[in-house]
C-alpha positions as CSV (number, residue, x, y, z in Angstrom):
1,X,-9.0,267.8,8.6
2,X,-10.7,266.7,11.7
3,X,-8.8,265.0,14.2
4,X,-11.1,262.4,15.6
5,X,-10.8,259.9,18.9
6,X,-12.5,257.9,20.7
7,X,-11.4,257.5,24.5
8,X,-13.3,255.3,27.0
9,X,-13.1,256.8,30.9
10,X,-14.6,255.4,34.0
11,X,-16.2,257.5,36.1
12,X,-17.8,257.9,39.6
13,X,-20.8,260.5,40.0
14,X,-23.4,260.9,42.7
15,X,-27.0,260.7,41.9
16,X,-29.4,263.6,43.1
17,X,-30.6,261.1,46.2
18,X,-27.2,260.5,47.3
19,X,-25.9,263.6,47.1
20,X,-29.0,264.6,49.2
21,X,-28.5,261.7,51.6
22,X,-24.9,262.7,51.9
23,X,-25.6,266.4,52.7
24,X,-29.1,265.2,55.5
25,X,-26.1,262.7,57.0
26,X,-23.7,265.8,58.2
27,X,-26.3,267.8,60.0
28,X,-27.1,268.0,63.6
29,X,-30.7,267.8,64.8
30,X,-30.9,271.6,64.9
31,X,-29.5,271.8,61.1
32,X,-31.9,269.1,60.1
33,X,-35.2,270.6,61.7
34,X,-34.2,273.7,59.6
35,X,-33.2,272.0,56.7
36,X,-36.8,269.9,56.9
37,X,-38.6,273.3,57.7
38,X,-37.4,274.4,54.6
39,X,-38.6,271.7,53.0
40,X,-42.0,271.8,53.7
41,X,-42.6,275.3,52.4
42,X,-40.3,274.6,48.9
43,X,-42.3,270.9,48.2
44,X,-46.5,271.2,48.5
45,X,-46.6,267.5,48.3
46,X,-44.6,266.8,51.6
47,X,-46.2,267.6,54.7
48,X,-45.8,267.6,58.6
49,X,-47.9,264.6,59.9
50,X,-47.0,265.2,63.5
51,X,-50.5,264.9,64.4
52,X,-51.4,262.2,62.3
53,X,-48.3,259.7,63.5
54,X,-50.8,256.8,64.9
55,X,-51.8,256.3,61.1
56,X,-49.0,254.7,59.8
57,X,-47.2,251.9,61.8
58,X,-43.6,252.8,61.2
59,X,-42.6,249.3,59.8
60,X,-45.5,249.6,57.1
61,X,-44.0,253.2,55.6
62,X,-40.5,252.1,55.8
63,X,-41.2,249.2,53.7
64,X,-43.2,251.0,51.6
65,X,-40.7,253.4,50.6
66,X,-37.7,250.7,50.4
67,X,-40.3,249.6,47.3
68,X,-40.8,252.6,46.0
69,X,-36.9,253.0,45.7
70,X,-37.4,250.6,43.4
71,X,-38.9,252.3,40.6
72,X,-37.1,253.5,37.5
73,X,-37.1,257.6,38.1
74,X,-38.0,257.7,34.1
75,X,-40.7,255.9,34.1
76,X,-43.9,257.4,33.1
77,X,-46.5,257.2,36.3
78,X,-49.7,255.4,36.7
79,X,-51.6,257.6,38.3
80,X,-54.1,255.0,39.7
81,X,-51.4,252.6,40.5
82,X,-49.8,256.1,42.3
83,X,-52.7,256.5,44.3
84,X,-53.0,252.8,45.3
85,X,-49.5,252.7,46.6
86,X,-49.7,256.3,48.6
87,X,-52.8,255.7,50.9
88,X,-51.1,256.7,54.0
89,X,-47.4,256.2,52.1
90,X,-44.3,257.3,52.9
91,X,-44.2,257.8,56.3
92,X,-41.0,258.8,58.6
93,X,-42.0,258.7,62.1
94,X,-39.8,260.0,64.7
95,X,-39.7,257.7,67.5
96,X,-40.9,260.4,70.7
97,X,-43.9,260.8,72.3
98,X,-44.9,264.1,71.9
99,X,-47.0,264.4,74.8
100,X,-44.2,263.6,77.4
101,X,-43.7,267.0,78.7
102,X,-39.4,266.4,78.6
103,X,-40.1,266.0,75.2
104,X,-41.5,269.6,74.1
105,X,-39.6,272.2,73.2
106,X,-38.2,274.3,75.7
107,X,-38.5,277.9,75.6
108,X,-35.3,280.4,75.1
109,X,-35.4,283.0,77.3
110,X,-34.9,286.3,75.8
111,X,-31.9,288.2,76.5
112,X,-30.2,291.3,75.2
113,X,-26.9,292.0,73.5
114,X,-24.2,293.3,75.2
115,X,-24.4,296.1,72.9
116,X,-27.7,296.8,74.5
117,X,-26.8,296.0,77.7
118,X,-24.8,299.5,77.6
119,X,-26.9,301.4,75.6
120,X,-29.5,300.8,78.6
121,X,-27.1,302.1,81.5
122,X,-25.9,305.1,78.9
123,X,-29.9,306.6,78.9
124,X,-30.0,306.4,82.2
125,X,-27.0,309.4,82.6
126,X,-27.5,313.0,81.6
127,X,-25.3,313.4,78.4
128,X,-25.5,315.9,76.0
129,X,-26.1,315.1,71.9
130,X,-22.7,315.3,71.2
131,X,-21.6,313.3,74.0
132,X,-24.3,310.7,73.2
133,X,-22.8,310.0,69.8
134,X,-19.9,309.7,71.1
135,X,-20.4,307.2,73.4
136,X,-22.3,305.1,70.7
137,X,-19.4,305.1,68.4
138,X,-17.3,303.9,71.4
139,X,-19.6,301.6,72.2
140,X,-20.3,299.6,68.4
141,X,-16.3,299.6,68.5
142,X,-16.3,296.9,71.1
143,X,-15.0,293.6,69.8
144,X,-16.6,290.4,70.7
145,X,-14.5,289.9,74.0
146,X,-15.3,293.3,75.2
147,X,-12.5,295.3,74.0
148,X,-11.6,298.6,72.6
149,X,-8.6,297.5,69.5
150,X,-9.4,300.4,67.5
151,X,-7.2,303.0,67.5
152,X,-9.3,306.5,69.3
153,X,-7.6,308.7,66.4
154,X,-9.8,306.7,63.9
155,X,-13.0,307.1,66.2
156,X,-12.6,310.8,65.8
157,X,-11.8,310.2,61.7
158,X,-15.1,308.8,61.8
159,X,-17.3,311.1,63.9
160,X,-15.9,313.5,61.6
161,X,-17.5,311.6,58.4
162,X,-20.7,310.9,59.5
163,X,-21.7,313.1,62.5
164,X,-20.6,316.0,60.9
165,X,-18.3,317.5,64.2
166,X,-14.5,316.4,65.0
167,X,-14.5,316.1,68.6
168,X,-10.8,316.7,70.4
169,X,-9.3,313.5,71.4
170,X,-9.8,314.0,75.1
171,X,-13.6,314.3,74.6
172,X,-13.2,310.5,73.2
173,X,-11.2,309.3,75.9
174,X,-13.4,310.8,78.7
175,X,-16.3,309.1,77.2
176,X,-14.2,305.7,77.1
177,X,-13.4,306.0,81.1
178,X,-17.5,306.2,81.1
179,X,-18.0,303.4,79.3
180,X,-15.3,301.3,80.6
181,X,-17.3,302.1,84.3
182,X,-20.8,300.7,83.0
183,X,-21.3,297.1,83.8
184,X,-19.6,294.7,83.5
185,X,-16.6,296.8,84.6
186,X,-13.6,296.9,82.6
187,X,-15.8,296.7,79.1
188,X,-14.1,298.4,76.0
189,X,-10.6,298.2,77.6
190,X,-7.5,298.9,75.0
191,X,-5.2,295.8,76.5
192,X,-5.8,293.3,79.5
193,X,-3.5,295.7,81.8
194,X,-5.8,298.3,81.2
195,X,-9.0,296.1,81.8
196,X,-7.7,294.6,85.0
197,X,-7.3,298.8,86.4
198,X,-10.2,299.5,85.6
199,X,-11.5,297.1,87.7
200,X,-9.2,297.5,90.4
201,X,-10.2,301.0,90.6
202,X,-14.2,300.5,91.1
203,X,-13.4,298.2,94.3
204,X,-13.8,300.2,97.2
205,X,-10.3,301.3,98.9
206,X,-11.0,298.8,101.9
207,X,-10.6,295.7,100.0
208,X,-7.5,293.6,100.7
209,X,-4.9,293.7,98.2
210,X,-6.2,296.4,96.2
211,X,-3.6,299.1,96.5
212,X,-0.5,296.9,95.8
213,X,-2.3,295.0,93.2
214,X,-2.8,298.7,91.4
215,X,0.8,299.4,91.9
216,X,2.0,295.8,90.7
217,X,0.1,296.3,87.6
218,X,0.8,299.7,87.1
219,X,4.2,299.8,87.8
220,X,5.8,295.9,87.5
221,X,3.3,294.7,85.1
222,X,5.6,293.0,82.8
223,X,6.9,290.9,85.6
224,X,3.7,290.8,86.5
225,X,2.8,288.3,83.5
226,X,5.9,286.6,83.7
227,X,5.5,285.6,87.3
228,X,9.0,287.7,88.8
229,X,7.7,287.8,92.5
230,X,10.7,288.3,93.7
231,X,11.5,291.0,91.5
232,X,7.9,292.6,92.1
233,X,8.0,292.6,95.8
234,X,11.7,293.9,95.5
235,X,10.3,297.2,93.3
236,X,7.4,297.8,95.4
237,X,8.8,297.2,98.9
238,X,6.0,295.1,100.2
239,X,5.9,291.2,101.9
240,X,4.9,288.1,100.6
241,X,1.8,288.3,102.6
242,X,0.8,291.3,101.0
243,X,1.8,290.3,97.5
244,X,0.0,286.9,97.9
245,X,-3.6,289.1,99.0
246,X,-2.9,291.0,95.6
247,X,-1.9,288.2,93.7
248,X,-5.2,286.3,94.6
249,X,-7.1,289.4,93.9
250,X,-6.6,289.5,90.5
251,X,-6.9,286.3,89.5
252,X,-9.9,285.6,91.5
253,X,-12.1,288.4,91.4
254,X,-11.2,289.9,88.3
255,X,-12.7,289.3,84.8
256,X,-9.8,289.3,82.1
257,X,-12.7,289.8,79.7
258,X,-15.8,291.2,80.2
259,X,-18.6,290.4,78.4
260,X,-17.9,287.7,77.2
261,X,-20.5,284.9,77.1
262,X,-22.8,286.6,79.0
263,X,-25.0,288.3,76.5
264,X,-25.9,287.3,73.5
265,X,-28.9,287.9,71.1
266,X,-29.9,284.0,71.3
267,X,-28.4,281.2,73.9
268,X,-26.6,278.4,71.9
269,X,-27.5,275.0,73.6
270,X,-26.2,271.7,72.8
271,X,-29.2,269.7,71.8
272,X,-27.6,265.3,71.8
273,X,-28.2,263.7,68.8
274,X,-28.0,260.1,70.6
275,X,-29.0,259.1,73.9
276,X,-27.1,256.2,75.6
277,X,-29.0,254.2,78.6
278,X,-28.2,251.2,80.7
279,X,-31.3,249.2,81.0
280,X,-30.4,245.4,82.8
281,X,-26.7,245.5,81.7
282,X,-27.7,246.2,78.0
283,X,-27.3,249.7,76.1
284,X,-30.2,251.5,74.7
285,X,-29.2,254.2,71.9
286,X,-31.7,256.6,70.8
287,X,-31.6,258.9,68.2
288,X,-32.8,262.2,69.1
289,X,-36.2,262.5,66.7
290,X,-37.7,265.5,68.6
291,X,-36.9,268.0,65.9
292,X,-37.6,266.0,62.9
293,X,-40.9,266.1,62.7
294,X,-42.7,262.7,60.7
295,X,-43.3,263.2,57.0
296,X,-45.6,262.1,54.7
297,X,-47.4,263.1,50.8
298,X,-49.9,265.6,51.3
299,X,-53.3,264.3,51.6
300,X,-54.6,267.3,49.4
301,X,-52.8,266.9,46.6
302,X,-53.5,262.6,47.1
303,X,-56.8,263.8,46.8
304,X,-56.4,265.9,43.6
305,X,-54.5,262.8,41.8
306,X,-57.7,261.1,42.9
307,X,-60.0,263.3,41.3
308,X,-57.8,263.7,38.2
309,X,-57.8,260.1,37.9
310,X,-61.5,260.1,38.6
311,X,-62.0,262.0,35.4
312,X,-59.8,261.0,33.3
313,X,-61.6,257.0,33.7
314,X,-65.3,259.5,32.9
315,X,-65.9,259.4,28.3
316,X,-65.5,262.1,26.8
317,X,-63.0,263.8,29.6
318,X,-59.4,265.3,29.1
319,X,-56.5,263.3,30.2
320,X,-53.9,265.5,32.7
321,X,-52.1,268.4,30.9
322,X,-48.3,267.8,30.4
323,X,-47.8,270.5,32.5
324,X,-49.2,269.2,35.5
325,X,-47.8,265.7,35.6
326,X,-44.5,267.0,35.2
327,X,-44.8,269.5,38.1
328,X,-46.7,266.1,40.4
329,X,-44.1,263.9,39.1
330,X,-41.1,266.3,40.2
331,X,-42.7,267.1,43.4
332,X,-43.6,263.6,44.3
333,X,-40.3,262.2,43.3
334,X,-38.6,265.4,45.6
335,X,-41.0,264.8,48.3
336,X,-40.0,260.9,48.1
337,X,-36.4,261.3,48.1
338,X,-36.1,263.2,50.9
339,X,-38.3,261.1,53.0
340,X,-35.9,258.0,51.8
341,X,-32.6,260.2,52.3
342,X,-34.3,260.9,56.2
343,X,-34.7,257.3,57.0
344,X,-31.3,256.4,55.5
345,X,-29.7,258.8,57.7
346,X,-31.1,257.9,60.9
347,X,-30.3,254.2,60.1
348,X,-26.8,255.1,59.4
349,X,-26.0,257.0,62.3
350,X,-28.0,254.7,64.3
351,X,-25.4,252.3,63.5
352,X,-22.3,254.0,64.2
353,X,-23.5,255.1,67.5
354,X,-24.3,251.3,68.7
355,X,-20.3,250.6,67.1
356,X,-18.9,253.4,69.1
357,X,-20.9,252.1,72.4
358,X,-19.8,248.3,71.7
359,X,-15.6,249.5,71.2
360,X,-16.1,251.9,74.1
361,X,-18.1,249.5,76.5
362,X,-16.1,250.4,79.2
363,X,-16.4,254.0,79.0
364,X,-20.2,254.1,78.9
365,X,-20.5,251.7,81.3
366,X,-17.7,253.1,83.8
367,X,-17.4,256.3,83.1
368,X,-14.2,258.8,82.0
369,X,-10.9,256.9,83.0
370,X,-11.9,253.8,80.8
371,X,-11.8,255.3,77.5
372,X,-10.1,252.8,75.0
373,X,-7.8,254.2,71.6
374,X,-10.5,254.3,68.8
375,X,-10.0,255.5,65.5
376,X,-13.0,255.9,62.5
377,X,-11.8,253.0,60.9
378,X,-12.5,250.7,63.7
379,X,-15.9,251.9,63.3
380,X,-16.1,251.9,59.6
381,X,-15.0,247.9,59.7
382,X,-17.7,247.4,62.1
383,X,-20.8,248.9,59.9
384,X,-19.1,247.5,56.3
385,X,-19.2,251.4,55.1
386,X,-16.9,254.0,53.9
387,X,-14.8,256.1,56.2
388,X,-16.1,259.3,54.6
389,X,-19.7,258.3,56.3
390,X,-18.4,257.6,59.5
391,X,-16.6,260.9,59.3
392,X,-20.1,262.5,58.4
393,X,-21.9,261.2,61.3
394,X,-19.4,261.8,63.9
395,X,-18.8,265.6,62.8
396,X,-21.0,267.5,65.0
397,X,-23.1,265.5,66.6
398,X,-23.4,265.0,70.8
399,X,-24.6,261.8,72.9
400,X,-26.3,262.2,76.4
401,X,-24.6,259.6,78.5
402,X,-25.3,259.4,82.3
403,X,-21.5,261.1,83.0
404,X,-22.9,264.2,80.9
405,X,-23.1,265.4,77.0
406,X,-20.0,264.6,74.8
407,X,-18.9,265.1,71.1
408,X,-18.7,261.6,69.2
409,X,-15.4,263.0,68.0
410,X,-14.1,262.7,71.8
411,X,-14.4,258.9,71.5
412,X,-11.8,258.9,68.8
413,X,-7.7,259.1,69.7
414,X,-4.5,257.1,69.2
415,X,-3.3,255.0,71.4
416,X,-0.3,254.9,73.5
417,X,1.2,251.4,75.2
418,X,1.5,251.6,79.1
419,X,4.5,249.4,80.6
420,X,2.4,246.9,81.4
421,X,1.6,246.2,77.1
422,X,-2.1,247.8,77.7
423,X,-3.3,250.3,75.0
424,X,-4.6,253.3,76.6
425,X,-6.4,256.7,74.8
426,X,-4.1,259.9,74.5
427,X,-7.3,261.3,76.6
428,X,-6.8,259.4,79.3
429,X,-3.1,260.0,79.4
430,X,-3.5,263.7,79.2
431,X,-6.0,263.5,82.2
432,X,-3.5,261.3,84.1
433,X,-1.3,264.7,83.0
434,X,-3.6,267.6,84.2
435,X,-4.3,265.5,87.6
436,X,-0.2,265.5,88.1
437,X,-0.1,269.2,87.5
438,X,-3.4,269.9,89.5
439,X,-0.9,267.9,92.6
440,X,2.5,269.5,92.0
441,X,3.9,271.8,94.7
442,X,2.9,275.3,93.2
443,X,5.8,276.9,94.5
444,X,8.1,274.6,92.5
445,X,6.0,273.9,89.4
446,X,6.9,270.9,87.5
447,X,8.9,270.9,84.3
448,X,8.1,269.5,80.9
449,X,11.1,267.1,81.6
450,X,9.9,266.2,85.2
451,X,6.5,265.8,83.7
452,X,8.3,263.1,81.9
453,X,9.3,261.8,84.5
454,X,6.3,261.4,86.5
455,X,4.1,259.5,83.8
456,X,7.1,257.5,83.5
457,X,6.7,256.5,87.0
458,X,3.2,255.4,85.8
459,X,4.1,253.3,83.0
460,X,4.3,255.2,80.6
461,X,7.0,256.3,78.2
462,X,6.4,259.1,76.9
463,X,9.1,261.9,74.8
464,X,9.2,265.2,76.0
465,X,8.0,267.0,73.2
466,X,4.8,265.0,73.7
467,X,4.2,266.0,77.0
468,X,4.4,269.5,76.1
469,X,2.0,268.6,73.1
470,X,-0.6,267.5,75.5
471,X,0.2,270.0,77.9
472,X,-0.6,273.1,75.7
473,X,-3.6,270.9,74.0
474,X,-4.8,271.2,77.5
475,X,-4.3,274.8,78.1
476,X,-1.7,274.3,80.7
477,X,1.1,277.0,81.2
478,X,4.6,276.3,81.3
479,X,6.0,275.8,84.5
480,X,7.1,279.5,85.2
481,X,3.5,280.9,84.9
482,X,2.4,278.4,86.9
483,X,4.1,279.4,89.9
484,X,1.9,280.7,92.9
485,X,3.4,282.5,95.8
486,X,3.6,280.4,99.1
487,X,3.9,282.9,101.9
488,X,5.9,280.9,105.3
């Protein structure tokens, strides 16, 4: 017997567009310029009318597609009334001036890989086959931050795979003094002790501080890291002055890891989203439109709905195949949803930038040291919209201000009450922090508690574990590491 019922549910679900708009709304300007390259070559009926951006006034296209948004996505097209209402329709025009030279794209520069890099300086020395293979399975073993973490035993396991010869485990590590030599020194290192002799070594004998600082690392190096000076000049016999030369040695002319940053197979820049100016005590945002080129139908295929319509009005002529007015209708609706879902975003985040510039006046107008506790829903009360979108828009995205490029999310932190009953951003406090430690007598570094202490002095009151919070957020040491020898 069949068991029927009949339930009634509510539910929420996101059409195509929004779903579209939602996913345009997260990306950065790079993103999006990929995202509307790709675009382009999936939908004939949208093209790039970058050269064509004086035919439209921007006003015209954007009311023409708020009308078009209109439509029932069901209904069955007129194709004449389609053609009447696409003449030059559906414009997005970025607001830059493509001829401004500041404007244009800027060229990368090519660069290698580090990977390269050392291949390069490898064919300039005379090795022999074996030796060259060697040195190139040494060499793709290199992690990102220019060390050696694999174990030389399974270097040999695999030279013995898939070169067909098992090298003895001294050949390997003769070839890893090699490579460690090649520029930038210290490169394919087992451990940062090892990386730092390395270095050491190369310098010529004359330079001050070198011998003790191969001795403290070679023989005190665990109180070496923990900052024992006492104990280190005590086991090597030497003075302050001479520690304090090897001390500074290491930390200023040595490169805890090489490689690192400096080659890459493409340069990542920050490209700012917004720009923020001051023009007669008002703010100007602008939202970076450079790499979203303006959109519109293709004119082609205008003109093929033309013509079909042409002969469809002739006697005795055959309407459209179904075929075909599904594929136009798909591609037209696409082509117009995405156009839509690009204006939507830039009027969104347009709007949560100028929120963020009118509750952080101060900071735009004064610079850092006047930022104000902010959190997204201040912003989301502002612009009447959902948290979710404000999250969306801040995620990723940079504004060029005149004190330099910062992330929208930096904008955002809780605030803590000073003595005085003023509400001040955890940012600036933990600036207020790093300037205290950046003044404290290096010989007798500052405690979390005395840390306390100090910002209490300032007006504010702030627990201990909180200070060590911001002081690890920061990438400050504890107080033992941060003690510096003070010779007299």
């Amino acid at each position: 017997m069949l068991n029927l019922q009949q339930t009634q549910r509510l539910q929420q679900k996101l059409s195509p567009q929004q779903i579209q708009y939602i996913q345009l709304l997260q990306l950065p300007t790079l993103a999006l310029e990929q995202r509307i390259e790709a675009e382009l070559e999936e939908n004939p009926l949208l093209e790039d009318a970058a050269t064509e951006t004086a035919d439209v006034p921007e006003d015209m296209a954007e009311e023409s597609v708020e009308a078009e948004s209109e439509r029932d996505p069901d209904e069955e097209y007129d194709w004449a009334e389609l053609l009447d209402n696409t003449e030059d329709m559906y414009g997005y025009k970025a607001r830059v001036d493509y001829s401004r030279e500041e404007d244009r794209e800027l060229p990368i520069p090519a660069t290698g890989t580090l990977i390269e890099h050392l291949r390069d300086q490898l064919a300039l020395q005379e090795l022999t086959e074996e030796e060259e293979i060697i040195a190139e399975q040494v060499i793709g073993s290199i992690d990102e931050d220019g060390y050696l973490r694999r174990p030389l035993e399974s270097i040999v396991d695999d030279l013995s795979f898939n070169a067909g010869f098992t090298p003895e485990l001294s050949d390997i590590e003769a070839m890893l003094e090699r490579v460690q030599r090649l520029d930038p020194i210290g490169i394919a290192a087992r451990d940062l002790q090892e990386c730092l002799l390395v270095q050491l070594r190369a310098m010529p004998p004359t330079v001050e501080g070198r011998d003790v600082a191969i001795r403290m690392l070679a023989e005190t190096y665990k109180a070496f890291t923990m900052k024992h000076f006492d104990a280190i000049r005590k086991k090597l016999r030497v003075t302050g002055e001479e520690l304090r030369e090897a001390f500074d040695l290491i930390r200023h002319r040595l490169d805890p890891k090489p490689g690192e940053g400096q080659f890459s197979a493409r340069q990542n820049y920050i490209t700012p989203d917004f720009t923020v100016e001051s023009v007669d005590d008002e703010f100007i945002v602008t939202l970076n439109g450079r790499n979203a080129p303006p959109l519109h139908i293709s004119r082609q295929y205008r003109q093929m709905l033309q013509n079909m319509v042409a002969r469809k009005k002739e006697p005795g002529s055959s309407s459209v195949d179904a075929a075909t007015r599904k594929f136009l209708k798909n591609k037209f609706e696409s082509a117009r949803w995405f156009i839509q879902s690009i204006h939507q975003r830039r009027h969104t985040m347009t709007r949560v930038m100028h929120a963020i510039v009118r509750l952080q006046e101060d900071f735009f107008r004064y610079g850092e040291g006047h930022l104000k506790p902010m959190i997204l829903n201040d912003v989301s009360e502002i612009i009447e919209m959902d948290i979710s979108t404000v999250s969306r828009v801040v995620n990723g995205k940079y504004v060029q201000t005149r004190f330099g490029v910062y992330e929208l999310k930096y904008f955002f932190s809780e605030g803590i009450r000073s003595a005085d009953g003023e509400d001040v951003s955890n940012k600036e406090i933990k600036a207020i922090l790093e300037g205290i430690v950046d003044g404290e007598d290096k010989a007798k570094p500052l405690s979390d508690q005395r840390l306390v202490g100090s910002l209490e002095e300032r007006g504010f009151r702030i627990a201990r574990r909180t200070v060590t919070k911001y002081r690890e957020q920061l990438g400050i040491p504890a107080a033992r590491l941060r003690k510096e020898i003070v010779v007299g």
